[in-house]
C-alpha distance (Angstrom), angle and dihedral (degrees) to the residues before:
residue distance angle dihedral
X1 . . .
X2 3.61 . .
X3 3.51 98.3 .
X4 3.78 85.8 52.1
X5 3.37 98.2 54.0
X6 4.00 93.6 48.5
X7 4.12 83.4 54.5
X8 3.67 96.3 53.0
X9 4.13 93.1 43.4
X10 3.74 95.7 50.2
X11 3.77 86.2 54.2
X12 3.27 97.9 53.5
X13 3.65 92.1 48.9
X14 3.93 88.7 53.2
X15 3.94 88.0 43.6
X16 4.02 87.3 50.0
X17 3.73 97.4 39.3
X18 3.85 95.8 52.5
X19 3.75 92.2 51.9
X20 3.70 99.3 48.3
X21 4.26 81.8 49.8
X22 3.50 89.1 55.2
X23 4.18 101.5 37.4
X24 4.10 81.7 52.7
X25 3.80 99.1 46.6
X26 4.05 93.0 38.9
X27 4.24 78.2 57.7
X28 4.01 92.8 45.6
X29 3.97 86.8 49.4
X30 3.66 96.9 39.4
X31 4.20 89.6 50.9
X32 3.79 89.2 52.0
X33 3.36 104.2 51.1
X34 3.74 92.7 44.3
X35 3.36 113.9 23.7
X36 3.40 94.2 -141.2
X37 3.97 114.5 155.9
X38 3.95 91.8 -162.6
X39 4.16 81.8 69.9
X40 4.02 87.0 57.6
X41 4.06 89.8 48.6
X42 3.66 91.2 55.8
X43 3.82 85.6 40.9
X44 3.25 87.1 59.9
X45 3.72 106.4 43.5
X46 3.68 79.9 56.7
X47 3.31 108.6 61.6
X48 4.13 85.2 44.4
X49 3.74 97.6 54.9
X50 4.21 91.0 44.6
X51 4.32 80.8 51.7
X52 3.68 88.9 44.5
X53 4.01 93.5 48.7
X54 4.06 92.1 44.5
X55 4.12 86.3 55.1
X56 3.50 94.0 47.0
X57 4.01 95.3 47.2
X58 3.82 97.6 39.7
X59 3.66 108.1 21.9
X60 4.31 99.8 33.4
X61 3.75 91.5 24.0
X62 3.82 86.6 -134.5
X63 3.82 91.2 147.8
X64 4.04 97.7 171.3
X65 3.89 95.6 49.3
X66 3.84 97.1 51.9
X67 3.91 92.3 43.8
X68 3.54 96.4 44.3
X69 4.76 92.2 37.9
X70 4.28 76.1 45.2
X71 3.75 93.8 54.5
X72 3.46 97.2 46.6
X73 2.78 98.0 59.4
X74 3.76 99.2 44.6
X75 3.85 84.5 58.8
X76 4.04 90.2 52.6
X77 4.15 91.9 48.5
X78 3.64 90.0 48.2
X79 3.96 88.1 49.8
X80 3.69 91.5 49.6
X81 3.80 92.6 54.3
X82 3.40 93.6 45.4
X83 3.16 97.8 60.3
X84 3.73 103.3 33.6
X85 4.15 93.4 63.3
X86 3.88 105.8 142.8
X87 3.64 119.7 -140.2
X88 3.35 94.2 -129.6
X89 3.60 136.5 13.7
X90 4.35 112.2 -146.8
X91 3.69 89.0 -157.3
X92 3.49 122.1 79.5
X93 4.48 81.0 -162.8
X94 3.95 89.2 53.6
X95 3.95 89.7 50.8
X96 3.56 97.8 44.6
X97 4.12 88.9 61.2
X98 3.44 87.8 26.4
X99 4.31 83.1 70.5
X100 3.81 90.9 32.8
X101 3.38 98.6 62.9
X102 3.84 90.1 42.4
X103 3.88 85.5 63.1
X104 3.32 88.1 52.5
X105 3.63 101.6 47.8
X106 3.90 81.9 50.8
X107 3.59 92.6 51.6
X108 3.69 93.5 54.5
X109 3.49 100.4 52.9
X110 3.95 87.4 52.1
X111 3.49 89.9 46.7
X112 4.04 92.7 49.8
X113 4.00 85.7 50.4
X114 3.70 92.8 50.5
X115 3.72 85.4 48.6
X116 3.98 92.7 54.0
X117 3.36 90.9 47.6
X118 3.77 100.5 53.5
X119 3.09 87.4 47.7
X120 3.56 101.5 60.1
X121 4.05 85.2 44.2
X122 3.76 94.8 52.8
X123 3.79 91.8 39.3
X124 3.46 99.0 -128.1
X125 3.60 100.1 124.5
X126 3.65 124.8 97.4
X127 3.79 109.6 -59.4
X128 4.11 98.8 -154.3
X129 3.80 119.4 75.4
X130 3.67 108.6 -115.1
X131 3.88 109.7 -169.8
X132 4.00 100.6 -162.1
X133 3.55 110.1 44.2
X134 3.38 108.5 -148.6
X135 3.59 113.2 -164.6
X136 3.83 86.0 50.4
X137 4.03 88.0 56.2
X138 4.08 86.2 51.8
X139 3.69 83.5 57.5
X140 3.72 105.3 47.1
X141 3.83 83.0 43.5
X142 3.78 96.4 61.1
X143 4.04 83.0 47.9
X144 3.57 88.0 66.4
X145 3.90 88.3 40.8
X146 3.49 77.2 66.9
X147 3.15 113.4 63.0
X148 3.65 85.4 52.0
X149 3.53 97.4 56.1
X150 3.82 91.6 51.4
X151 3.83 100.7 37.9
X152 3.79 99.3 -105.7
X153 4.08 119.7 150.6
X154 3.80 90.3 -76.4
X155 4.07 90.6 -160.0
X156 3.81 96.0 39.0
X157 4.02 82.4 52.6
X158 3.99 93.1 44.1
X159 3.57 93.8 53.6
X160 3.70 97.3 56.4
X161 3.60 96.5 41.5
X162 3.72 79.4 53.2
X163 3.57 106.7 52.4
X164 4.01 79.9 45.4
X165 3.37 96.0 65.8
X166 3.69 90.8 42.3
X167 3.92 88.3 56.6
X168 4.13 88.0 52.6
X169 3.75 92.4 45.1
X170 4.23 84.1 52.4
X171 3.89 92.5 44.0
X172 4.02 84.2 51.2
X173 3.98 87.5 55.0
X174 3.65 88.7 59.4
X175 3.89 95.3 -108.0
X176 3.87 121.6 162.0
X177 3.28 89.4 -159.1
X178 3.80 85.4 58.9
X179 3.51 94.3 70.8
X180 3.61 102.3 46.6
X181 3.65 95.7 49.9
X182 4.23 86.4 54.2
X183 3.80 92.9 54.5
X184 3.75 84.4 49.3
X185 3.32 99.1 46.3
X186 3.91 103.8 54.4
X187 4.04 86.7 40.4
X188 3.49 92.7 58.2
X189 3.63 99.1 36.0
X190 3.47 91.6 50.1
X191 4.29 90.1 48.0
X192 3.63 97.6 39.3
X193 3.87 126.2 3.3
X194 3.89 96.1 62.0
X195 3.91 85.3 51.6
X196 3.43 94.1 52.1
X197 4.12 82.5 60.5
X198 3.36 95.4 43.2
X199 3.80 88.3 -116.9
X200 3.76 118.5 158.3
X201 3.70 94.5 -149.6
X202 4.22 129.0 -156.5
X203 3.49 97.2 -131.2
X204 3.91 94.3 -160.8
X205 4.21 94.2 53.2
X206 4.09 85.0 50.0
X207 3.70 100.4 48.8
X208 4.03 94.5 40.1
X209 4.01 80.3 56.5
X210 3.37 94.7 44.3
X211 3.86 94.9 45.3
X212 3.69 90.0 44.2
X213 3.96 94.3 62.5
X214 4.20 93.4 39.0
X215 3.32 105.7 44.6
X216 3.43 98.3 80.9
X217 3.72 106.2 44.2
X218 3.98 83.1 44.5
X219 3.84 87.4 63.3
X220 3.98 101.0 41.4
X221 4.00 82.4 52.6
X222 3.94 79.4 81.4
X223 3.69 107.2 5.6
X224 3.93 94.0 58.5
X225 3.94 105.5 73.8
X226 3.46 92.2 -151.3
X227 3.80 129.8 122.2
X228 3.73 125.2 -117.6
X229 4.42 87.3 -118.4
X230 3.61 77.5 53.7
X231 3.61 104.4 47.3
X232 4.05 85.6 43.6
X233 3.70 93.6 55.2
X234 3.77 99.6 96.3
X235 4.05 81.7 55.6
X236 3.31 95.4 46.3
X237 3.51 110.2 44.9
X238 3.77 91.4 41.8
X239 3.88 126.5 123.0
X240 4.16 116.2 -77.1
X241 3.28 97.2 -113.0
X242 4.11 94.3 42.7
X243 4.22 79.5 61.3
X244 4.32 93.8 42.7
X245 3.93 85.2 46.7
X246 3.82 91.3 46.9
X247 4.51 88.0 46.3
X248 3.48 84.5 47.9
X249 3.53 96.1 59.6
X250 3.53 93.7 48.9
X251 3.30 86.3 52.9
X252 3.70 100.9 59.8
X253 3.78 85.6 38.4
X254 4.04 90.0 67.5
X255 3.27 90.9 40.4
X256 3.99 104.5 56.9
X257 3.82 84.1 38.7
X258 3.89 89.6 61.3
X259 3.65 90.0 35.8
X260 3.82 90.1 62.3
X261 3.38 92.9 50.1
X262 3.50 107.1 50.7
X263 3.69 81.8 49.0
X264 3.86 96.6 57.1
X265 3.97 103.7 37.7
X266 4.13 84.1 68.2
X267 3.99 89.8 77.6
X268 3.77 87.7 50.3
X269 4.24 107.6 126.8
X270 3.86 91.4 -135.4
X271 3.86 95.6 41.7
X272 3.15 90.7 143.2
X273 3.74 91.9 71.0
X274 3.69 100.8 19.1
X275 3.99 97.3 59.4
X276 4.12 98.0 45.0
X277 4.46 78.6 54.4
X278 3.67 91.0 50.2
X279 3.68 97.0 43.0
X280 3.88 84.2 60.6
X281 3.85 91.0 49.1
X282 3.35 93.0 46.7
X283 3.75 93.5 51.3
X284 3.94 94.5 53.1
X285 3.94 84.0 45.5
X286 4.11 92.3 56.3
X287 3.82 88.8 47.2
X288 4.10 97.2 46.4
X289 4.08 89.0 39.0
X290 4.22 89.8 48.4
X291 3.94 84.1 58.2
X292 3.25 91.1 36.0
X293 3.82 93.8 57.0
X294 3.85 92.9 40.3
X295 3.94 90.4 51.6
X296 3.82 90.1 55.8
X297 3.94 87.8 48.7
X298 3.73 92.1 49.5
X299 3.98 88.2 46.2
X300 3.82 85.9 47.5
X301 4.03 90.4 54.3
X302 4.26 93.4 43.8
X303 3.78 89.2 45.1
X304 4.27 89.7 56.7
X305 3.62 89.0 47.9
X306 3.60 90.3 48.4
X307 3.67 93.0 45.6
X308 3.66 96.7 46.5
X309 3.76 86.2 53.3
X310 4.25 90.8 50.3
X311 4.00 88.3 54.5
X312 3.67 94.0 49.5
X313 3.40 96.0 49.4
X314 4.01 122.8 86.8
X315 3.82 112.0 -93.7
X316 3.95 98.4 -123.4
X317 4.35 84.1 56.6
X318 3.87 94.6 40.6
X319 4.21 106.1 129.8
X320 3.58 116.0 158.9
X321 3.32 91.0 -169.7
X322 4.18 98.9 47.1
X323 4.50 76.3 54.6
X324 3.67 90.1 53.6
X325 3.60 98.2 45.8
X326 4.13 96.6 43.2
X327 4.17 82.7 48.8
X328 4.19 91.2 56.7
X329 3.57 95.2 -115.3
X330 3.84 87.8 145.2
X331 3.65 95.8 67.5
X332 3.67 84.0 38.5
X333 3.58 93.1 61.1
X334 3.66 98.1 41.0
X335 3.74 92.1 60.1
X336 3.88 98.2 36.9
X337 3.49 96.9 52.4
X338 3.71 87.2 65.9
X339 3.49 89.0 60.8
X340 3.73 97.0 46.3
X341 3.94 86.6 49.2
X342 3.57 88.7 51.6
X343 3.59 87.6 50.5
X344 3.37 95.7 55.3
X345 3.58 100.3 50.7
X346 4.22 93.8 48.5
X347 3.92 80.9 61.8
X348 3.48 97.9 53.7
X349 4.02 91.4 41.4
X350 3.89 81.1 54.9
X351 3.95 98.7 52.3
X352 3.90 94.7 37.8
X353 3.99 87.4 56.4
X354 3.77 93.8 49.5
X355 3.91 88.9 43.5
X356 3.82 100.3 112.5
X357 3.79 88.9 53.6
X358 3.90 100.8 50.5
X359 3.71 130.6 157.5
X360 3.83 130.0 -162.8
X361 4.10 77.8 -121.6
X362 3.61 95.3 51.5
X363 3.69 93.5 41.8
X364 3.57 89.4 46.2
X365 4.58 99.4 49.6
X366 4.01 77.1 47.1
X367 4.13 89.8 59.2
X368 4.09 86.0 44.3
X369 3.95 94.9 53.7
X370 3.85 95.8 47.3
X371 3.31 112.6 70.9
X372 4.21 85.5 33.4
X373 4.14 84.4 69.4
X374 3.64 92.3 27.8
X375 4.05 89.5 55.3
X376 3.89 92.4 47.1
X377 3.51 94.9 45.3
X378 3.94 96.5 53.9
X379 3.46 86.5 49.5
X380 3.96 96.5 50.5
X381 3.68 86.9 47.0
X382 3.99 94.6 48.5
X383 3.98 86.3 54.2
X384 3.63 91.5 53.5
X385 3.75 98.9 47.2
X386 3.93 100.1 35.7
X387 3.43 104.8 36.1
X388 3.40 113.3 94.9
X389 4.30 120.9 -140.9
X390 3.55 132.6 -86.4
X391 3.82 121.0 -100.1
X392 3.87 134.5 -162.5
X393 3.84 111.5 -162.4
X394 4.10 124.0 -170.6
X395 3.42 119.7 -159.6
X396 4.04 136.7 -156.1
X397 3.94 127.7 -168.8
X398 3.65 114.2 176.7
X399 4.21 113.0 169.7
X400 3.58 106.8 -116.5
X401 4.14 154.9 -172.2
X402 3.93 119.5 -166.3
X403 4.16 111.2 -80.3
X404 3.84 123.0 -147.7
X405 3.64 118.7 -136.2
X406 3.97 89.4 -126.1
X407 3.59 87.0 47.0
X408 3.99 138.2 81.6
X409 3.88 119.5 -119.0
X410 4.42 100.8 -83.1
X411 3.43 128.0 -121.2
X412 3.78 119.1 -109.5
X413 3.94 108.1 -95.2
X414 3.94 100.0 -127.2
X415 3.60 90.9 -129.3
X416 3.63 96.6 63.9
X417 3.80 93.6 32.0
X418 4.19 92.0 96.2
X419 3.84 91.5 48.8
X420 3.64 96.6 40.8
X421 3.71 91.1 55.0
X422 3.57 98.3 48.0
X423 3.61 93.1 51.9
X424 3.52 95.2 47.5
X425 4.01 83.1 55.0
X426 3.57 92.5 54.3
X427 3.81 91.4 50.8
X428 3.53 88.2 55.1
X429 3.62 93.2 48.7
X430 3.52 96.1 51.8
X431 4.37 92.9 50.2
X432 3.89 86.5 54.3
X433 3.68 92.8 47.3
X434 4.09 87.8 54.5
X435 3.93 93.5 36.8
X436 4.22 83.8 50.7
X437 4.18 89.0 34.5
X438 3.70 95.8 56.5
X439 3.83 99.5 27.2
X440 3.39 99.6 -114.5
X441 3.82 119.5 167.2
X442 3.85 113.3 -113.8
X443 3.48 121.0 -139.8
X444 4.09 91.4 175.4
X445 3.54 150.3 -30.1
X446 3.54 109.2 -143.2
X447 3.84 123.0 -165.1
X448 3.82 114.1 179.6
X449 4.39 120.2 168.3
X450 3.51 82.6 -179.4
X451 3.98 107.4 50.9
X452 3.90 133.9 -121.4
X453 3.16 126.6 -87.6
X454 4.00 115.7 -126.1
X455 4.14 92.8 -114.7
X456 3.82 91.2 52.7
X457 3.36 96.8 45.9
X458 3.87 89.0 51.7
X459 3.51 98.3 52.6
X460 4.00 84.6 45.8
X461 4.17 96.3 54.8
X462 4.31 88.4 35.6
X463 3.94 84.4 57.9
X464 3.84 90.3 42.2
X465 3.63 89.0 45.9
X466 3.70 92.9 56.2
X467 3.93 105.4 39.0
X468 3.90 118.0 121.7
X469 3.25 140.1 -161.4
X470 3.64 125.6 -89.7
X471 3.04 94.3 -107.6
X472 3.90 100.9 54.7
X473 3.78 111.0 -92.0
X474 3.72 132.4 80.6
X475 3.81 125.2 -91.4
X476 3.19 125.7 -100.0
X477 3.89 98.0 -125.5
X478 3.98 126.7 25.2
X479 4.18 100.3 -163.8
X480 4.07 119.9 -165.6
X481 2.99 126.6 -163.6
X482 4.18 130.0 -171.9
X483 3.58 127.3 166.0
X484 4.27 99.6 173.5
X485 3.71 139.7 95.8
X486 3.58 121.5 -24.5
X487 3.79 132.8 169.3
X488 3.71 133.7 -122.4
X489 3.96 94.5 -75.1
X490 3.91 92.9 44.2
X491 3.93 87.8 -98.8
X492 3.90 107.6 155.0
X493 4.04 111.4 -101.4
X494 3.81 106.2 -137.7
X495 4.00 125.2 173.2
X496 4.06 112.5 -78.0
X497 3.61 98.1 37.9
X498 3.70 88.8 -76.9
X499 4.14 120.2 154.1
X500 3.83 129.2 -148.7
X501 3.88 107.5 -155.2
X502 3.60 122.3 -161.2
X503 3.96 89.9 -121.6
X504 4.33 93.8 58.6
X505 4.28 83.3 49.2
X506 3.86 94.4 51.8
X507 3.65 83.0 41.6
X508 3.65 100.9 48.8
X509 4.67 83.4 44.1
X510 3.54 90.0 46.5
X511 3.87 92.1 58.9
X512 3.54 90.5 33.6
X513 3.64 91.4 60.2
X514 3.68 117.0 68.6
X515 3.86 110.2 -159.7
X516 3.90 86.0 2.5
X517 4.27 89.1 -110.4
X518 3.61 88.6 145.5
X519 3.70 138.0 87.0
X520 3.48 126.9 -131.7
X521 3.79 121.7 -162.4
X522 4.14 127.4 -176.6
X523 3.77 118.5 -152.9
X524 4.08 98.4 -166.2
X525 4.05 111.0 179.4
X526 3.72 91.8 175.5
X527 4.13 130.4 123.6
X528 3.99 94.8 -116.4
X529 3.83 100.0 30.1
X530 3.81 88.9 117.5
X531 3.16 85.3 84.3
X532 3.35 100.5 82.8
X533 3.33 97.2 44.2
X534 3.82 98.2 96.4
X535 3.64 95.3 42.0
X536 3.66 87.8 60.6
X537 3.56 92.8 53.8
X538 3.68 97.7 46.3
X539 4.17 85.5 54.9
X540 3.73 126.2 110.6
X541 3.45 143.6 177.7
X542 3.87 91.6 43.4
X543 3.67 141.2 84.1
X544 3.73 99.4 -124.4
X545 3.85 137.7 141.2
X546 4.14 132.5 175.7
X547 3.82 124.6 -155.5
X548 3.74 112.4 -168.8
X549 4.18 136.5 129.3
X550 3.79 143.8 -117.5
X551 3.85 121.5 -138.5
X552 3.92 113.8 -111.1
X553 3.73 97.6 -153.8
X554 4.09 127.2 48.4
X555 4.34 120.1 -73.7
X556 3.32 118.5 -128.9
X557 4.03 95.7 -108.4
X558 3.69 94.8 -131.5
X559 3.75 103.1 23.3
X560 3.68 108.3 22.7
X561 3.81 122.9 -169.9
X562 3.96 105.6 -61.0
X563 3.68 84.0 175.0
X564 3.39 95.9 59.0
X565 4.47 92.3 58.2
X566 3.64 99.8 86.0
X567 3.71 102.5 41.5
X568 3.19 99.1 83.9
X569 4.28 95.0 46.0
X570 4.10 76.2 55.2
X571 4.10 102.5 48.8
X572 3.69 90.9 39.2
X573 3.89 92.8 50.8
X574 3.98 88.0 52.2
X575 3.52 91.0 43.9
X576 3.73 91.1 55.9
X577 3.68 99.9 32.0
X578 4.13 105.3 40.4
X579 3.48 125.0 60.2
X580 3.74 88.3 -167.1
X581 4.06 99.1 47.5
X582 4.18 97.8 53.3
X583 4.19 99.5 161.1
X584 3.65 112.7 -138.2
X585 3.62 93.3 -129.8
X586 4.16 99.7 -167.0
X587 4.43 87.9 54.0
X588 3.39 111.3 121.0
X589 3.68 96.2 -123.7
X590 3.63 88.6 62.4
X591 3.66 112.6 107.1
X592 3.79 111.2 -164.6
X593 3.88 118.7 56.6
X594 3.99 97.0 -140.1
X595 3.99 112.8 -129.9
X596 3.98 133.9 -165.1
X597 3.56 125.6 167.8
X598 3.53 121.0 175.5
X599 4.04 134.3 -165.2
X600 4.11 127.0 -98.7
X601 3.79 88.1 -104.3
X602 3.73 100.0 48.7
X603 3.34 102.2 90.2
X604 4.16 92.1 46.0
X605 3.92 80.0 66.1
X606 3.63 116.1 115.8
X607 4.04 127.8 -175.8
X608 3.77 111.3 -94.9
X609 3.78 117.2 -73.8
X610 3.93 118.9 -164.1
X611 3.90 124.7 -92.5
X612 3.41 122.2 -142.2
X613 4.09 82.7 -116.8
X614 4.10 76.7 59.7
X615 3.59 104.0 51.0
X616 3.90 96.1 39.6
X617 4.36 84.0 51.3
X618 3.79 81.9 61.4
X619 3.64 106.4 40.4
X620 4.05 81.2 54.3
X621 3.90 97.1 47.9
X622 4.19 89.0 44.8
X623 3.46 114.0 35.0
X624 3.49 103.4 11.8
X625 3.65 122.9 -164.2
X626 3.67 93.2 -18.9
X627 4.25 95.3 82.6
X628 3.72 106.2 22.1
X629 3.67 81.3 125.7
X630 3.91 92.2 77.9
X631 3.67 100.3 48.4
X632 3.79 85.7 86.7
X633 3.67 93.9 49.0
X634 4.43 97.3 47.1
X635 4.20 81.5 41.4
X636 4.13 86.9 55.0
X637 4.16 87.2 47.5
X638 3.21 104.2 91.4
X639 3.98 130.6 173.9
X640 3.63 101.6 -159.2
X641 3.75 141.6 167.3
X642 3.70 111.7 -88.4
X643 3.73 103.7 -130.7
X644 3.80 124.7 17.0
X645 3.90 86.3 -155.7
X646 3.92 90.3 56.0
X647 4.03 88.2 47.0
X648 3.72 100.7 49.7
X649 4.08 81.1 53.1
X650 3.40 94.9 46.4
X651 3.90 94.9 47.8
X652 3.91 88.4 46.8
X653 4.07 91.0 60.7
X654 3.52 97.5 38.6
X655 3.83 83.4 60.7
X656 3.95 98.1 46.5
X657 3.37 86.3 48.2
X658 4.02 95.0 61.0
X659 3.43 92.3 36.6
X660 3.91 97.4 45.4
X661 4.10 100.7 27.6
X662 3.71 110.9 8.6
X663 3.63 115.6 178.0
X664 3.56 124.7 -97.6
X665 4.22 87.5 -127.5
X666 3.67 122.4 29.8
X667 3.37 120.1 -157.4
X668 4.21 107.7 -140.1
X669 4.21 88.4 -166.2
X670 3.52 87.5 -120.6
X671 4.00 91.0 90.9
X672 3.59 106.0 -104.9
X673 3.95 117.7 81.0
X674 4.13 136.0 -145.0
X675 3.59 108.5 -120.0
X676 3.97 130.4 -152.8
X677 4.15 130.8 -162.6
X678 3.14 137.3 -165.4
X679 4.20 114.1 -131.8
């Protein structure tokens, strides 16, 4: 580790010492081709801030202040040489350094990325996410000193450098998007925006600065294993107003960006064509951006739900993203992100038609307001494709003994009656501990030492059947779970010598389920359960799936083992629940064999995507009557599979594969898994 370290701090000193070289001879050459004694002052000031940083790192051991007073003004010397790059130097001398300290400019960037990225590869770099670097912002901020300092457009200037280090915070929140918009950033700055100031720019001083302040969230992109929920958390879990405030500025953002425009398209030569066009644009670019804005309020209001929720919780069963999916931020995301995509492209429709009359300012609010709608938009499109569904889950717990099919459902024996019961409690402890654990919505808990009769536990399951989400459409999984009297064939034993067959529940699900878009999954801790196993198997046409067990050892043939039903509701739980109590399901002291079986269709199942129905329910409930006009539009933008052909083949050996080699553990997408084991 030590020999590491010593690595990584002598290249930072050779990093640091070539760019101080080349700052100082980029002055010297500057000052003789000019003459200018303003260029000696800032000389000057240099060399007095790098003394004052050295004394405050080695002599005050104020570490953070001399880095961060040093970068500053490294960003603010790199500014000044940017913008200070003669046309044409007289002296073949001056241009001979002039080019050698460009090399080594160049060099030092390369070396500084080299550094990064053995740094990342040793792991020596700093282990905690930060989201705003702050040294970097020092940086960018002498930049914009800069400009001041040489008599640049100081807002022109600003807004760049801003909507740069808006791009770098988006490329830290693990955006694609991110990255693109960088590349096109410094391209087009570089070809346009410093000839809109009349700026003869030194190309090598401006990419060394920008490489200096994006090399490192480049590299945590990859080297950072962290997700882009959990690179948003800080966001996310932040106060309500800290999220208003940060709408707010996206807000005024849009508006001076439109502002600017409308401002600049009046000097067009064909006006008189050119302004009725953009009045068009800019009305489709009010109604996408008044979604837009009420989306982000919307997300705002879920996200302090979900966060009031998170802080609630205990910290060992904290999961943001278990929150987010029980609060239907998936479907939220999949529709939203159409809006936000939408968004995005009125905004570019709106700076392409006011291209021929561009400003460095207009140029520059455009910069600002694309990685703002390129940052929400990754994240709406993250919630939609990570975020798992939203489930419902039902439970039953009856105390039990083993019933005959010849015989009626037994009396209790009074001697078991105490234990019975408080096993039967614990069951039902343990179901509400994973229905609370994994966030799943409960529709009931029922508890019954007497039994159910077979009408009231169809108007139970038909109510089950049909409950929806609160926010209109039907979950994505409907979970049962029983753990109660059962007869020789794993029939359900209900009060009156009445039988519920695994045919008359499919039956009652698949009338239930309109369209069959749902899920249904049955959690069966009972002695002949087994049963039903096969018959799930053999089932098609429906999403369904059982999880149950088989007994290792011998049954009593008239009794059984009534303390064995329960044990596996318990072990399962823990298995899905603690990270620290996984249950090695093939030991020999385990008990219960775990079974799943699922249908032929399960594994064509895929997590509830948004009808047009869907999106035009939430269009009405958000915006009202004030952007019906887009419902048409998000219903026409589709996400689709590519090739039907390629599907149907797909879909074909996703099913041979669960019918042939199914997994040993199956992960539902809800967080917890079904789990199979081989005696």
């Amino acid at each position: 580790m030590v020999s590491k370290l010593k690595t990584v701090t002598i290249l930072n000193y050779i990093s640091g010492s070539l760019l101080l070289v080349a700052l100082g001879l980029m002055l010297y050459t500057r000052w003789l081709h000019s003459d200018d004694v303003a260029i000696l002052l800032i000389a000057f000031l240099g060399l007095l801030v790098f003394s004052l940083a050295i004394a405050l790192v080695y002599y005050f051991s104020l570490e953070v202040v001399g880095f961060c007073l040093l970068r500053l003004w490294v960003g603010c010397l790199l500014g000044v040489i940017a913008f200070t790059e003669p046309a044409v130097f007289d002296d073949g001398l001056i241009k001979q350094t002039q080019e050698i300290t460009n090399w080594m400019l160049l060099s030092s960037v390369c070396m500084h990325c080299i550094l990064c990225l053995i740094r990342r590869m040793l792991h020596v770099s700093a282990s905690e996410f930060q989201l705003i670097l702050y040294p970097d912002l020092l940086e960018m901020s002498g930049f914009v000193i800069a400009s001041l300092v040489v008599g640049q457009d100081l807002i022109a200037v600003t807004c760049l450098i801003a909507g740069l280090f808006l791009t770098v915070i988006t490329i830290q929140l693990k955006s694609l998007l991110g990255l693109v918009n960088i590349v096109f950033m410094v391209i087009f700055a570089n070809v346009q925006f410093f000839k809109l100031l009349n700026i003869s720019l030194n190309n090598y001083a401006f990419f060394c600065f920008i490489g200096r302040v994006s090399f490192e969230p480049i590299f945590d992109w990859y080297f950072i294993g962290l997700t882009v929920i959990q690179r948003w958390n800080s966001i996310l879990l932040a106060q309500p107003a800290v999220r208003k405030l940060f709408i707010a500025g996206i807000f005024l953002a849009e508006l001076g960006f439109l502002t600017v425009h409308s401002i600049i398209i009046r000097h067009h030569k064909e006006w008189y064509v050119v302004v009725p066009i953009f009045a068009i644009v800019v009305f489709f670019w009010t109604c996408a951006h008044c979604a837009f804005f009420a989306t982000c309020w919307t997300l705002s209001n879920k996200l302090m739900e979900c966060a009031d929720i998170f802080h609630d919780l205990p910290i060992n069963t904290r999961s943001l993203r278990r929150i987010m999916a029980s609060r239907g931020l998936r479907c939220f995301g999949l529709i939203a992100q159409r809006v936000a995509c939408i968004s995005l492209f009125t905004t570019n429709c709106v700076a392409v038609v006011a291209w021929e009359t561009k400003s460095a300012l207009s140029v520059g609010t455009w910069f600002i307001v694309l990685p703002l709608e390129i940052c929400l938009l990754s994240l709406l499109s993250n919630l939609g494709t990570v975020l798992g569904g939203m489930c419902i889950g039902y439970a039953i717990v009856i105390p039990t003994l083993p019933v005959r099919s010849h015989l009626k459902t037994p009396v209790l024996p009074p001697l078991f009656l105490n234990d019975i019961h408080l096993h039967s409690t614990q069951i039902l402890n343990a179901v509400q501990n994973f229905f609370t654990f994994h966030l799943i919505e409960p529709f009931g808990l029922e508890y019954s030492s007497r039994g159910l009769s077979f009408e009231d536990l169809e108007l139970k399951l038909r109510q089950f059947f049909q409950s929806l989400t609160p926010d209109g459409p039907r979950y994505d999984t409907y979970l049962v779970y029983y753990s109660g009297p059962v007869d020789e064939n794993g029939n359900w034993a209900l009060t009156g010598d009445e039988r519920l067959k695994l045919d008359q529940l499919l039956e009652w699900w698949r009338v239930l389920s309109p369209g069959y878009d749902s899920r249904l999954l049955l959690v069966v801790d009972t002695e002949q359960s087994y049963h039903w196993v096969r018959q799930i198997a053999s089932t098609s046409h429906l999403y369904t799936a059982i999880q149950t067990w088989q007994s290792k050892v011998p049954l009593d043939s008239e009794l059984g083992s009534c303390t064995q039903i329960g044990t596996f509701t318990i072990d399962w739980v823990d298995y899905n629940c603690s990270d620290s109590g996984k249950i090695n399901w093939r030991s020999y002291d385990q008990t219960t064999q775990p079974l799943y079986a699922v249908s032929n269709s399960w594994s064509d199942f895929q997590f509830r995507s948004p009808t047009p129905a869907d999106i035009a329910n939430f269009w009405n409930s958000n915006f009202q009557n004030a952007a019906k006009l887009m419902i048409s539009v998000t219903n026409g933008l589709r996400l689709s599979s590519t090739c039907l052909c390629s599907d149907c083949v797909l879909r074909c050996l996703r099913r041979k594969r669960m019918k042939w080699l199914p997994p040993l553990e199956y992960d539902t997408g809800h967080g917890f898994k079904l789990v199979y084991s081989y005696i």
